[in-house]
C-alpha positions in Angstrom: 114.5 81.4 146.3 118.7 81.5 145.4 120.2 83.4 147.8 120.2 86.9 147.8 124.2 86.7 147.3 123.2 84.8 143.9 120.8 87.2 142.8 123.1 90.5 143.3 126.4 88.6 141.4 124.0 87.8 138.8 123.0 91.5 138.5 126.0 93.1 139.0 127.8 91.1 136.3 125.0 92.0 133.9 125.8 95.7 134.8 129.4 95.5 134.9 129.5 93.5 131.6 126.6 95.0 130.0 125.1 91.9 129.5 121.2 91.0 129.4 120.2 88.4 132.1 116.7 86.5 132.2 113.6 88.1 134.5 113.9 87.3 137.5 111.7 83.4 138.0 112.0 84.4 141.8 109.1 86.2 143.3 110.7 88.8 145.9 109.2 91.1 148.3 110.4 94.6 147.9 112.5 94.0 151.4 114.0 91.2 149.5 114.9 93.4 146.6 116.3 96.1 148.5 118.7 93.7 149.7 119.8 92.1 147.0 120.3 95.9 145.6 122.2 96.2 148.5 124.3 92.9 147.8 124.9 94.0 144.3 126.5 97.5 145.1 128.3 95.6 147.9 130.1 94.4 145.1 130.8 97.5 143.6 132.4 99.1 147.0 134.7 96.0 147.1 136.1 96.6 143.8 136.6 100.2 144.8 133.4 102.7 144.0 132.3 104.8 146.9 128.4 105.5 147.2 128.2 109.3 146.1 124.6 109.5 147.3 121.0 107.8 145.9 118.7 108.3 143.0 114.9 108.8 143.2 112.1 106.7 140.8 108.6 107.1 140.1 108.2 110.6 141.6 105.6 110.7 139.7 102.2 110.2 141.0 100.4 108.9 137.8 103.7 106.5 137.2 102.8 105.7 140.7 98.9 105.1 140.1 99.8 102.9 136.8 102.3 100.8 138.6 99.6 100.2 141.7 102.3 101.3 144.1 102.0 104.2 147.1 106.0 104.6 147.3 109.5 105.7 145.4 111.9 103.2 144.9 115.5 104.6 145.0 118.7 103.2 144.0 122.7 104.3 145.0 124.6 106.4 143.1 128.4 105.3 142.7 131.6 107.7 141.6 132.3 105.4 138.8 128.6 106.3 137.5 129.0 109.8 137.2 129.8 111.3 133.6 131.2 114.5 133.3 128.6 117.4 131.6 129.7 117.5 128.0 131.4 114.2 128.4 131.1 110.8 126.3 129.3 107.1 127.6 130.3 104.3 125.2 126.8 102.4 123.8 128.6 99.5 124.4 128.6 99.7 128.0 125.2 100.1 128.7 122.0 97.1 127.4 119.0 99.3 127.0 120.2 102.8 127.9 117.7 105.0 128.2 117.7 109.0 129.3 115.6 111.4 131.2 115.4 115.2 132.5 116.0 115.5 136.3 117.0 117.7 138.7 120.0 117.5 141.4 120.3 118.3 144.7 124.0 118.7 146.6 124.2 118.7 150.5 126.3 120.5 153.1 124.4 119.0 156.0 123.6 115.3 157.0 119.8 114.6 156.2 118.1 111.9 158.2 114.6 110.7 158.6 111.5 112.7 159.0 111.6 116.2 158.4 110.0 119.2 157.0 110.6 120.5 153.2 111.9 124.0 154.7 114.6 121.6 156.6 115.5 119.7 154.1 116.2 122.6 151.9 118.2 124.0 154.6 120.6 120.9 154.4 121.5 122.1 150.6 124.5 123.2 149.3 123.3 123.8 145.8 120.9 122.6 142.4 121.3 122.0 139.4 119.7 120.3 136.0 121.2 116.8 135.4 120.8 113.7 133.1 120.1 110.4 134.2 121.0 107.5 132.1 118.7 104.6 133.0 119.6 101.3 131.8 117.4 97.5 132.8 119.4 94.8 132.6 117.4 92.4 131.5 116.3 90.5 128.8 113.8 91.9 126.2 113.3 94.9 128.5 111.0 92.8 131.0 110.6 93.4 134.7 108.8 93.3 137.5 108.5 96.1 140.4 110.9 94.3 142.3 113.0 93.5 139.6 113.6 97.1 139.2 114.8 97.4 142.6 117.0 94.2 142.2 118.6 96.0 139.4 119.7 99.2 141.4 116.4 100.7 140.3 117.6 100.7 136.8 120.3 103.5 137.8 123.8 103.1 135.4 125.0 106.7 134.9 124.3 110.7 135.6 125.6 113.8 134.2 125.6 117.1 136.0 125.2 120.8 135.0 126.4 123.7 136.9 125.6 124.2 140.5 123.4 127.0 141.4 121.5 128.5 144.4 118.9 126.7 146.1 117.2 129.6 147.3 115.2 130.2 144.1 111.5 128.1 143.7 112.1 124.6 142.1 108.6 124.3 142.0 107.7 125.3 138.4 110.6 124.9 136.0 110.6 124.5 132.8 112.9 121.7 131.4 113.3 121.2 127.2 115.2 117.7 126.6 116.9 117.8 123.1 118.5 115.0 121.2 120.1 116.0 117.9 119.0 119.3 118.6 115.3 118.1 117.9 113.3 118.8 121.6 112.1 115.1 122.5 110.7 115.9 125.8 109.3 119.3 127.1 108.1 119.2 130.3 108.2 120.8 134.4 110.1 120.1 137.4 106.6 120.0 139.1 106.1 117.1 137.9 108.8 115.8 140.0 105.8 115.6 143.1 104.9 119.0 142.6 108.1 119.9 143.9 111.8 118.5 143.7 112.3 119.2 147.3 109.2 116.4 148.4 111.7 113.9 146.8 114.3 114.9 148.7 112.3 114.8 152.0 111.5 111.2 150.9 114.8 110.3 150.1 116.2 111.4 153.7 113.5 109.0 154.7 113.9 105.7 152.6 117.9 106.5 152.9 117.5 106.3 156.9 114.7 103.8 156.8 117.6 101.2 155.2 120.7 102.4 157.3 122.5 104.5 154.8 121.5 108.4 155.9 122.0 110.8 153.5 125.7 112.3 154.3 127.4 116.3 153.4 128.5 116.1 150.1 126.0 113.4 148.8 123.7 114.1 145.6 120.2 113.2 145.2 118.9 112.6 141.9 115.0 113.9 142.5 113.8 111.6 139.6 112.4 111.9 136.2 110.3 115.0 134.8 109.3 113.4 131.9 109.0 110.1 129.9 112.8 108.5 129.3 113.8 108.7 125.8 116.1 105.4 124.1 119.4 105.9 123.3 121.0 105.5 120.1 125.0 105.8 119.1 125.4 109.7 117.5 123.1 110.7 119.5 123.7 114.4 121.4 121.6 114.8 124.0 121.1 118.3 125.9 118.7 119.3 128.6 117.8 123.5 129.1 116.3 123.9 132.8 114.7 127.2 133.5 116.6 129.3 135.5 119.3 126.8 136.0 121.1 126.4 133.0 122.2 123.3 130.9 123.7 120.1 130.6 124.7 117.3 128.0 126.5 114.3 126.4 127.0 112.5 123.9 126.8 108.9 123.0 129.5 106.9 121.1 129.5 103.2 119.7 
């Protein structure tokens, strides 16, 4: 197998330069993946971008079931990946951008390791609805499980809404996705492992599991309510969360 130094340039010039790159021929464990992700973002830091906490994937337990896994992956969230709610991304930057309705959690406190959902709530600062712009990097949109992880777990950009309280129930909120002003995904934040906050709980864990605790100020991206929809220049997209308000962009060529 190339090294692992090999694997992340590859990747992170196919991110950087949104520019499709063959499957991966290498089989890799999902250790191996994780630190080749790790590699890849290394790069990132060095030209600059500070980790602004991690995103969550397939919080969803029949995503889970048809991939034949038992975990989440998760992926790290950069400042240069964050769009600002209302804001523009340029088509051109991204290979096969792709969208979906999340929620996202802000810290106050440090969250590490095992703990309780009641605890982990206690470590946040605030919600709110959010937008996460998926993008694979590779070629004809073909992947393994571990190729996904490679790849930052497909993570490119996020956009999000206003801030509320976490003190209301996440458990059950209803979450319209609109492109165009034409509702594309209606869906629940329980779908989101019955409850956003379980995602959290595991991303304290995986985060501390691979050396990088979950630190005040970070944001968690819970993972996806719903299917992700493709992206297409024009397109507006806007996402309505029950109780927590809204957020959007737009896509130009």
């Amino acid at each position: 197998m190339p090294e692992t130094t090999e694997i992340a340039a590859r990747l992170d010039d196919a991110a950087r330069y949104a520019r499709a790159t063959a499957q991966l021929a290498e089989p890799l464990t999902i250790e191996q993946a994780y630190r080749v992700q790790a590699a890849s973002l290394g790069r990132r830091y060095a030209r600059g971008e500070q980790r602004v906490g991690i995103k969550m994937g397939f919080t969803s337990r029949a995503k889970m079931a048809q991939m034949g896994i038992d975990e989440m992956i998760w992926g790290r969230l950069t400042d240069a990946m964050l769009v600002e709610d209302g804001g523009i991304i340029r088509f051109d930057n991204y290979v096969h951008p792709r969208v979906e309705p999340e929620i996202a959690f802000l810290l106050k406190a440090p969250l590490g390791g095992s703990l309780s959902p009641p605890a982990a709530l206690a470590a946040v600062e605030a919600v709110a609805p959010a937008l996460e712009i998926i993008d694979s990097r590779y070629e004809n949109f073909k992947f393994s499980l571990t190729d996904v992880v490679a790849d930052n777990s497909s993570s490119s950009s996020f956009v999000i809404g206003p801030w509320a309280s976490p003190t209301q129930d996440l458990s059950n909120l209803g979450m319209i996705m609109e492109i165009d002003g034409v509702a594309r995904q209606i869906g629940s934040s329980a779908a989101i492992l019955g409850n956003p906050i379980r995602s959290l709980v595991a991303a304290a864990r995986l985060a501390a599991a691979a050396g990088e605790p979950l630190r005040a100020g970070d944001i968690v991206m819970a993972g996806g309510a719903t299917a992700a929809e493709a992206l297409a220049i024009g397109n507006r997209v806007r996402l309505e969360v029950q109780r927590l308000g809204r957020v959007e962009f737009s896509v130009h060529g």
